[in-house]
N, C-alpha and C positions, 0 to 999 in steps of 0.2 A: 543351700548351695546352688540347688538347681533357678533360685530367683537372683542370685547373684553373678550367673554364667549369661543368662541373659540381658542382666543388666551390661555386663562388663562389653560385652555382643555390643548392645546400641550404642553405648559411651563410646567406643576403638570406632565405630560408625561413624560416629559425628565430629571425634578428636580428627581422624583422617583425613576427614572429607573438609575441616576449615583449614588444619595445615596444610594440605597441599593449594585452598582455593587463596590463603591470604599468601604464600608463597612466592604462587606465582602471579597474583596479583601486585606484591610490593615487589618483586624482583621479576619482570617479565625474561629480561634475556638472560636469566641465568642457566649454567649449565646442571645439568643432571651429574650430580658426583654420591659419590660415600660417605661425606662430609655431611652435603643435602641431606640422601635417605636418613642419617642418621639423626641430626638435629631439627630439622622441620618435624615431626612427631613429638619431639622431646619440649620443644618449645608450645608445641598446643598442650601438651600432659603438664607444664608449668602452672600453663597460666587458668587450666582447673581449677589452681590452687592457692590462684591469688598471684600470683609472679605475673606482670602483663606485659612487659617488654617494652612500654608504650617509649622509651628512649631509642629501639631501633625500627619500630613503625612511624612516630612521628617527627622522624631527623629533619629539620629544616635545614642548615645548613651544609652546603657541599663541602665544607673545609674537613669535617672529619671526617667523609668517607669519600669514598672514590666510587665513579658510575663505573657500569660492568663495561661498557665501548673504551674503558679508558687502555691502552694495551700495554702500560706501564703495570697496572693493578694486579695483585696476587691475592683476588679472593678467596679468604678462608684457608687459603696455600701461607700466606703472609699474614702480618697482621691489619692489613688494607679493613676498614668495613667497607661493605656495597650499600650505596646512596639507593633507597625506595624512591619508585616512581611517582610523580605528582600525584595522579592518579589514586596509586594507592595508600597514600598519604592521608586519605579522608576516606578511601575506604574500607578500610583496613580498622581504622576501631568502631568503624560502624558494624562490620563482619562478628569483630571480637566483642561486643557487646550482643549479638543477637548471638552467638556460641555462647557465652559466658550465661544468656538468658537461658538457653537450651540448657546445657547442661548441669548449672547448679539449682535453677528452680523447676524446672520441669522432668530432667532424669529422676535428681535425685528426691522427687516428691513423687515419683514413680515407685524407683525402687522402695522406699518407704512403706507406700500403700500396699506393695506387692507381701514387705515384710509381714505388714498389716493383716492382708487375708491369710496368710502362711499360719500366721499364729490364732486366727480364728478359726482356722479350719482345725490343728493342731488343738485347739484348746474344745473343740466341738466334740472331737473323739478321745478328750483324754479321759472320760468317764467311763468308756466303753471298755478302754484299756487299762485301767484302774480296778474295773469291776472283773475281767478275765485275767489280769495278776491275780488277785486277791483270788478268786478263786483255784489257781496254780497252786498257793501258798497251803490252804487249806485242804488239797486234795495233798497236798506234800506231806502235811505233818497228820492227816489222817491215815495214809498209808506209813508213816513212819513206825518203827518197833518202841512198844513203851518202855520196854527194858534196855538197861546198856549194855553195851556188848557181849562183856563177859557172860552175865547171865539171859541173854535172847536164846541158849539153848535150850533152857527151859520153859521157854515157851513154845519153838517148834516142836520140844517133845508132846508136850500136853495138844498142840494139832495132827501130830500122828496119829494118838492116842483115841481122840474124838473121829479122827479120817478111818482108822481102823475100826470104831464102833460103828459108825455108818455103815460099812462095808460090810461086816459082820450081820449085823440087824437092821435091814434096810424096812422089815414089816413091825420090827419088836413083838409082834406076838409069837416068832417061833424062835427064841432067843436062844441061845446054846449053852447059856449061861446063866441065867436068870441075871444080868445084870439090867436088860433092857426092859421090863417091865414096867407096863405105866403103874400110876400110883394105887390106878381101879383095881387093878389084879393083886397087889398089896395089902391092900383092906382087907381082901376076902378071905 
């Protein structure tokens, strides 16, 4: 996630900074509206994906659109389009080609590579973490009861049983009982 937050970082970097430079490059006297904010982003986020516009970058003709000085025109307000300027008529897919270079071969062989180490590093420490599961596992089922539930009583009693002989006869040779005798004192 965290090499993907940074990817997203430089991508919104470089989508912003050609939409707003070929914007106002092909539409010099346009006005700043909500319209703009909204679609100048939306159209670099397009054409990441292959969508290039290249029908309203390289409009030859003035008959279907109208210049921004024209004061008939209702840019974006109407369905007027705004004519790009000579200008950016040639430079405008020269931009969109060095973005298009940026961003689908050079991000995303970025991001990739970044994938790349994530899963080498990932993959360096998974034995580490394979071998401290596995030992979780086997401290689990060695501390587990070998009996089932019903009868685990009889087994904490037989720990009483041995905790109260310890207690009792912690030297065994002065037993109260003769149960704790070694086997030397037996023979004899």
């Amino acid at each position: 996630v965290k090499d993907a937050v940074y990817f997203m970082i430089i991508l919104l970097t470089f989508l912003m900074a050609y939409a707003v430079a070929s914007e106002c490059i092909l539409y010099p006297d346009s006005q700043l509206s909500a319209w703009r904010l909204y679609h100048v982003p939306r159209k670099a986020f397009w054409q990441v994906f292959g969508e290039l516009f290249l029908e309203d970058i390289e409009q030859m003709d003035n008959d279907t659109c109208t210049t921004l000085s024209d004061p008939d025109s209702q840019h974006h307000g109407g369905n007027d389009v705004p004519c790009p300027s000579s200008y950016g008529r040639y430079m405008a897919p020269f931009m969109l080609a060095i973005y298009l270079i940026i961003t689908q071969v050079l991000l995303l062989n970025l991001l990739i590579a970044q994938f790349g180490v994530t899963f080498g590093e990932v993959r360096e420490h998974a034995k580490e973490y394979q071998s401290w599961h596995r030992c979780q596992i086997v401290q689990e089922f060695y501390n587990r009861q070998p009996l089932v539930p019903p009868f685990q009583i009889l087994r904490c009693i037989g720990k009483v049983v041995k905790y109260v002989k310890n207690r009792c006869c912690p030297h065994r040779s002065s037993c109260c009982c003769g149960c704790c005798s070694k086997e030397e004192d037996r023979n004899k």
